[in-house]
N, C-alpha and C positions, 0 to 999 in steps of 0.2 A: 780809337774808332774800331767797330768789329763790321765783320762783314759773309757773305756766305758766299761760298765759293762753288762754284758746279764741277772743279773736280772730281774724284774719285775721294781721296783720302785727303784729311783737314778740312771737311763741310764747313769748320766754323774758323774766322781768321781774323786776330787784332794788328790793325796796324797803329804806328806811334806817327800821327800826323803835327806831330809841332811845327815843323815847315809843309805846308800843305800842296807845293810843288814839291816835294819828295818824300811820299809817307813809304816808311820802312816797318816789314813786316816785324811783329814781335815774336806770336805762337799761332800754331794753327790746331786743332782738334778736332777727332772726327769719331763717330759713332764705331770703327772699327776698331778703338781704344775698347770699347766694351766686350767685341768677339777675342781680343788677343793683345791685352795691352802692350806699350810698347812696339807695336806692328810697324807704326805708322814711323819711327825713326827706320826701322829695317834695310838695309841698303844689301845684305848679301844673299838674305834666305828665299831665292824668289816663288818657291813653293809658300811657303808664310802667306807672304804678300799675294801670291795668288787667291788662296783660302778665303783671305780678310774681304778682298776684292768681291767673289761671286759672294759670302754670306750679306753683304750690301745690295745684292740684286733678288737674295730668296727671303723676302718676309713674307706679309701674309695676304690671304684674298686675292683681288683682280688685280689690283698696284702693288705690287710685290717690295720695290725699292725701300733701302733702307739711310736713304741722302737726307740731309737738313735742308728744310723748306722754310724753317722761320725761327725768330728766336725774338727775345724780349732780355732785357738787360736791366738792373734794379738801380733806381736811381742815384745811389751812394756805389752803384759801378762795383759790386761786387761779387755779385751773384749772376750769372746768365743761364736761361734758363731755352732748352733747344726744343724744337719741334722738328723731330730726327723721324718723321714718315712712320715706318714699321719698325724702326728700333725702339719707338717711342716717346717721352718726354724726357729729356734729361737736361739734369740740373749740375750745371759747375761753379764752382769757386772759383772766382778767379780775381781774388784779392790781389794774387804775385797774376801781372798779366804775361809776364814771361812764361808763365807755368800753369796753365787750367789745371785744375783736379775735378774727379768726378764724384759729385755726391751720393747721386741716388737716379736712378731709372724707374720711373713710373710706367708702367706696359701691364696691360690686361687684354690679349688678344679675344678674350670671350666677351669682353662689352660692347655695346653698340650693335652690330651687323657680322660682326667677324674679320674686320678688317680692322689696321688699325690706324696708318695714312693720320699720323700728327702733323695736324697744318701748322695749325696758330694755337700762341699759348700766352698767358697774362695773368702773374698775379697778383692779388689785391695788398692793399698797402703793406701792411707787417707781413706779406708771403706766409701767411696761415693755412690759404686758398690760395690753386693756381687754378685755371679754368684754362682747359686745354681744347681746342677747337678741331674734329675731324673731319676731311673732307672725302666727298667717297662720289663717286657719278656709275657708281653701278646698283641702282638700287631694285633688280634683279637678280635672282642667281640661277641657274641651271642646273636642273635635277635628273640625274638619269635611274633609270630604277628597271632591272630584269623583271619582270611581273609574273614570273610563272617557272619551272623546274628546279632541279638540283642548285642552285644558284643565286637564286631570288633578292634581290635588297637592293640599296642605294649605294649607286659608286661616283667615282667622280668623272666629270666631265666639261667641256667648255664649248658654246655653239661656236660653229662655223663665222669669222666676219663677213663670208661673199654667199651666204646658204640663207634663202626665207626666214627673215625672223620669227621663230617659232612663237614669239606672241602673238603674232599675227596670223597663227591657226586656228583652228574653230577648237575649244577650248584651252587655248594656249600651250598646244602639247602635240608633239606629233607619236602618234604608236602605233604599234602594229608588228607583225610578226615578221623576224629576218629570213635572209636568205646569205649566205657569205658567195661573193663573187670578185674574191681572190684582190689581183690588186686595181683590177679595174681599168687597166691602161692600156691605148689604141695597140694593136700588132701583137697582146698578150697574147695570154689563154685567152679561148671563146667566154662571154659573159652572157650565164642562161639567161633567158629572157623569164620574169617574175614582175609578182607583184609586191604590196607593203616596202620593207626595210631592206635596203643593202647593206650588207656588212663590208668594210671594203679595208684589207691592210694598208698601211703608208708605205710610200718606198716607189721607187723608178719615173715615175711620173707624177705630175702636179695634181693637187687637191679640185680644181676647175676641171680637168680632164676628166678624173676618176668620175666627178659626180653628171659632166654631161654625159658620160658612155653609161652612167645608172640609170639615166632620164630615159635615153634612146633605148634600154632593155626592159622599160616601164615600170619601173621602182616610182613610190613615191617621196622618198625621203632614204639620207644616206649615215650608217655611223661607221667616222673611220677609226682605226683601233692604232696605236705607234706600232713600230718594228721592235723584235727584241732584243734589237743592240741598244735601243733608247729606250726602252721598257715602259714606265709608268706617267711618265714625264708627260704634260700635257701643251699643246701648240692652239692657238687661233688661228684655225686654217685659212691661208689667206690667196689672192689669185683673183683673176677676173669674176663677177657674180654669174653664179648660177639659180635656176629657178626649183629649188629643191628645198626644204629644211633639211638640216645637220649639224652634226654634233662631232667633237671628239673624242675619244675615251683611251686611256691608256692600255698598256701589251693584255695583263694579265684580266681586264675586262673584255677585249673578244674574244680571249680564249674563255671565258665564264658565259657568255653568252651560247658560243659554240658548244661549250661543256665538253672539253678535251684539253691535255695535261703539255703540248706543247703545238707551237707551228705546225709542225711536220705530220700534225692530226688533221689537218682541218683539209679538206675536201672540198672543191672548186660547187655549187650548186647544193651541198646540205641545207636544210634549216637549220634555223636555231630559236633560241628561246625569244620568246614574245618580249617587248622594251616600253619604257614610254620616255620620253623625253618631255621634259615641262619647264616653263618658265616662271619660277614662283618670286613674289613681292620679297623682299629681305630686308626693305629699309633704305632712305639713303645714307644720313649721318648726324647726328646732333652735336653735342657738348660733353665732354667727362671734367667731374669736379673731384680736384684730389685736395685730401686734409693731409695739411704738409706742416701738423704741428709737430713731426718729428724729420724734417729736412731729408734725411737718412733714410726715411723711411715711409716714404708718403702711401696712404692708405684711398683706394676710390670710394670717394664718398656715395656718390650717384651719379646718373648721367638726367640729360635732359633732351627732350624732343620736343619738336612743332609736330600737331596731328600727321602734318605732309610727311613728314618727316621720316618720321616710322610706318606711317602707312601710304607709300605711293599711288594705290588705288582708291584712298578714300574721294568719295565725292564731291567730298569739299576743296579738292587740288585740279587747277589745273593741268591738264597732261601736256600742256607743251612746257610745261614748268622747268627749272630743276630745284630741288627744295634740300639742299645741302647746306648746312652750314658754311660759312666761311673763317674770315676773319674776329677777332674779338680783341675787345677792350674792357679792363677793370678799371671799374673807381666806385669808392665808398659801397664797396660789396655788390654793386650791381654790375653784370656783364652786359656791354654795348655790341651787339651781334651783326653785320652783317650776314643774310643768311637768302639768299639767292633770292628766287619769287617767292618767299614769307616775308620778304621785303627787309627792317630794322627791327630787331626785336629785342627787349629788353630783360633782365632776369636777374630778380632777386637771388645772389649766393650766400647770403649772409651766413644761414643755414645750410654747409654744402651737403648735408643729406637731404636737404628739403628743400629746391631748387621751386620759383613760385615766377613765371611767365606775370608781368607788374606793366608792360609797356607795347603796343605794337606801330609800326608805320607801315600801313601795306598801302595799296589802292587798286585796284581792279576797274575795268568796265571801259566801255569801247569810247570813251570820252578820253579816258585816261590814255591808251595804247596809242589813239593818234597821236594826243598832245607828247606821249613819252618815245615812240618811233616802237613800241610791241609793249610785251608785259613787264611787271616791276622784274627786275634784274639785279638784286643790291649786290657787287662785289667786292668792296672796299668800306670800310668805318674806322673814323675818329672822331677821339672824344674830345674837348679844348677841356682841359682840367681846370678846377674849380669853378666853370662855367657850362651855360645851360644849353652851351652849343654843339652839335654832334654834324659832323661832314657825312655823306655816305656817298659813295659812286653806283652807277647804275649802270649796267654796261649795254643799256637802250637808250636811255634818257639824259645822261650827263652825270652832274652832278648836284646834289639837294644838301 
């Protein structure tokens, strides 16, 4: 029997259950085999073991983690195949189950959205195709962009969790021209009184404080910058809500806004360069189809999307929706989807560069939402093999 484990290291774990009052662990495996093989037995090098440990927490996009979320096993028990988040897809032998070995890591961090959040994976009978399933619930992303001086372009940034959702400003963006007023906190330096953008460092006092003492000197909006013992590093500022949009940017973006060469430049009440901050559509998540007729070396065939999917603004979606992929199932080349409010959806892989949507179950409309308790919600699907019957959970309506 395998199993996933919410440790740290061995995500993936076979126990030998012949007495099923005592199953006895065999192996465990974990995606940190990939950063530093061998880690994962380490008992004395705890620098190693520390390495192994944070590169499991830095992947990529909004869900950074790089833990095993799911995994699918081949029915002759010899092949398992992992959906390891941000480390990717990865496929083991594990003929000797004392001993997993690693075959091949499928990971293309440019497909899809930018993220990579390997849910669910499945594949089809001979493992020619595997249809790997990502799930993503940020189908926004935040743009910050200097719009004027020596400095000018796109940097990174993440909004505030307790600050105005900048979507919900009149063009989905808040801009305007700064002002730096230092670190913002009660008993400081004085904080001139202005208008547009505060600049505001991190450091001494909470992110709620800094942005109600911006409100009270009549800013309309705040970007705070890190300190530079933490430099670039980026936080979801978190803390009681305030009624402000915000954003946060890393060290070496307030000093580029400021247009000066370290801390010790910047001056309590200068301007600075002009910002916009925006919230733009990025997708939520579909399906990638890899050609795994070289095991070793699996190649991405294509990916696939519901209109929602890739496009969360379209008019044809619900906005109280979420339109993520889930869950998936393979049999005789077609993928059984679970896939949120696009309800069941089915999809020709035969050809994995030519993925062809063949099937949907949705339902809509205000008949439907009382009878189901809100909108379709599919979170779970199965298939009964060689039969015409497919389960799916709804996590409004029960089960269909």
């Amino acid at each position: 029997m395998a199993a996933q484990s919410e440790g740290a290291f061995d995500g993936f774990q076979i126990f030998d259950i012949t007495d099923p009052a005592s199953p006895v662990l065999v192996s465990g495996w974990g995606a940190e085999e990939v950063f530093d093989p061998g880690v994962g037995d380490e008992t004395v090098d705890q620098g190693r073991v520390l390495n192994a440990a944070l590169w499991l927490l830095d992947g990529f996009g909004a869900s950074q983690n790089r833990f095993l979320h799911d995994f699918t096993i081949t029915p002759d028990g010899l092949t398992a195949y992992l959906a390891h988040w941000d480390a990717g897809l990865i496929t083991l032998d594990i003929s000797d189950v004392s001993n997993p070995q690693l075959v091949s890591v499928a990971i293309d961090p440019t497909s899809e959205d930018g993220e990579v959040n390997s849910h669910s994976v499945w594949p089809n009978a001979d493992g020619s195709i595997v249809v790997e399933g990502e799930e993503d619930f940020s189908p926004f992303e935040s743009r910050f962009d200097i719009t004027n001086g020596p400095n000018a372009g796109t940097f990174a940034s993440s909004e505030g969790a307790i600050t105005t959702p900048i979507a919900d400003l009149p063009g989905a963006a808040m801009t305007g021209s700064t002002t730096y007023i230092g670190l913002a906190c009660s008993g400081g330096d004085p904080i001139p009184a202005g208008t547009g953008i505060a600049l505001i460092q991190r450091g001494v006092c909470g992110f709620t404080e800094k942005g109600n003492n911006a409100i009270s000197a009549g800013y309309s909006g705040i970007v705070v910058f890190n300190d530079a013992a933490r430099g670039d590093a980026l936080v979801t500022m978190g803390g009681d809500n305030i009624a402000t949009p915000g954003v946060f940017v890393g060290h070496s973006t307030g000093l580029a806004i400021m247009d000066v060469a370290s801390a010790a430049d910047l001056v309590i009440g200068n301007l600075g360069a002009n910002i916009s901050a925006a919230v733009i559509p990025n997708g939520w998540s579909g399906i990638r189809i890899w050609d795994y007729s070289d095991p070793a070396n699996p190649v991405l065939a294509s990916t696939f999307n519901t209109v929602c999917s890739a496009n969360p603004v379209d008019a044809s979606c619900d906005a109280r929706g979420t339109y993520s992929s889930h869950n998936v199932v393979v049999e005789d080349n077609k993928a059984y989807i679970s896939w949120y409010s696009d309800g069941v959806v089915v999809v020709d892989v035969s050809d994995p560069y030519n993925p062809v949507e063949t099937a949907r179950y949705h339902r809509a409309g205000t008949d439907f939402e009382t009878e189901n308790g809100g909108i379709q919600d599919i979170w779970g699907i199965y298939k009964v093999e060689n039969s015409p019957w497919i389960y799916a959970s709804d996590r409004n309506g029960g089960l269909y």
